[in-house]
C-alpha positions in Angstrom: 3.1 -57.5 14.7 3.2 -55.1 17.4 6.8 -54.1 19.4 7.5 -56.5 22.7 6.8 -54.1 25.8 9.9 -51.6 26.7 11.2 -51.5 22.9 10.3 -49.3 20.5 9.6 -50.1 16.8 11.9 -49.1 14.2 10.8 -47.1 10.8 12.4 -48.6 7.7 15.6 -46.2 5.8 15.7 -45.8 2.1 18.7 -46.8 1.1 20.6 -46.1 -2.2 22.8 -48.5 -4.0 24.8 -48.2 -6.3 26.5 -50.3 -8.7 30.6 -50.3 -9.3 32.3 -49.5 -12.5 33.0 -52.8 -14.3 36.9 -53.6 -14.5 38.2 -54.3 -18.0 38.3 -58.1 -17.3 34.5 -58.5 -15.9 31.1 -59.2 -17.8 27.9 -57.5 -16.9 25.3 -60.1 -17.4 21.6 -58.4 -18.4 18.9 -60.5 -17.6 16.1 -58.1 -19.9 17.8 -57.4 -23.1 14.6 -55.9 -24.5 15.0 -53.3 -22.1 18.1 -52.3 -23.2 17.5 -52.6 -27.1 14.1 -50.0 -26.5 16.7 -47.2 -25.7 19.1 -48.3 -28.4 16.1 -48.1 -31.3 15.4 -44.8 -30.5 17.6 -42.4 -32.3 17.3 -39.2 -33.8 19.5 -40.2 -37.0 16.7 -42.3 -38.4 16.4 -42.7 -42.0 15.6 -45.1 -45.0 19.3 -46.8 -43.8 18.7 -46.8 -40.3 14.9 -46.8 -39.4 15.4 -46.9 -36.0 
């Protein structure tokens, strides 16, 4: 959609956010747990005890 006449358009700003440290009385909910559990199997002290 083009700008109205006498204004000019606006480029859009990357932004960062950032989450906040959870307090020791707060929940972080994760909504992809298999996302999470990838990192976790990968560990260099795998063996016939701990294959991942």
């Amino acid at each position: 959609m083009p700008a109205a006449p006498g204004t000019t358009t606006r480029e859009p700003v990357p932004v960062t956010i950032t989450t906040r440290p959870l307090a020791q009385d707060e929940v972080e909910i994760i909504d992809d747990l298999d996302e999470i559990v990838e990192s976790v199997m990968c560990s260099c002290s795998a063996g016939d005890d701990q294959p991942y």
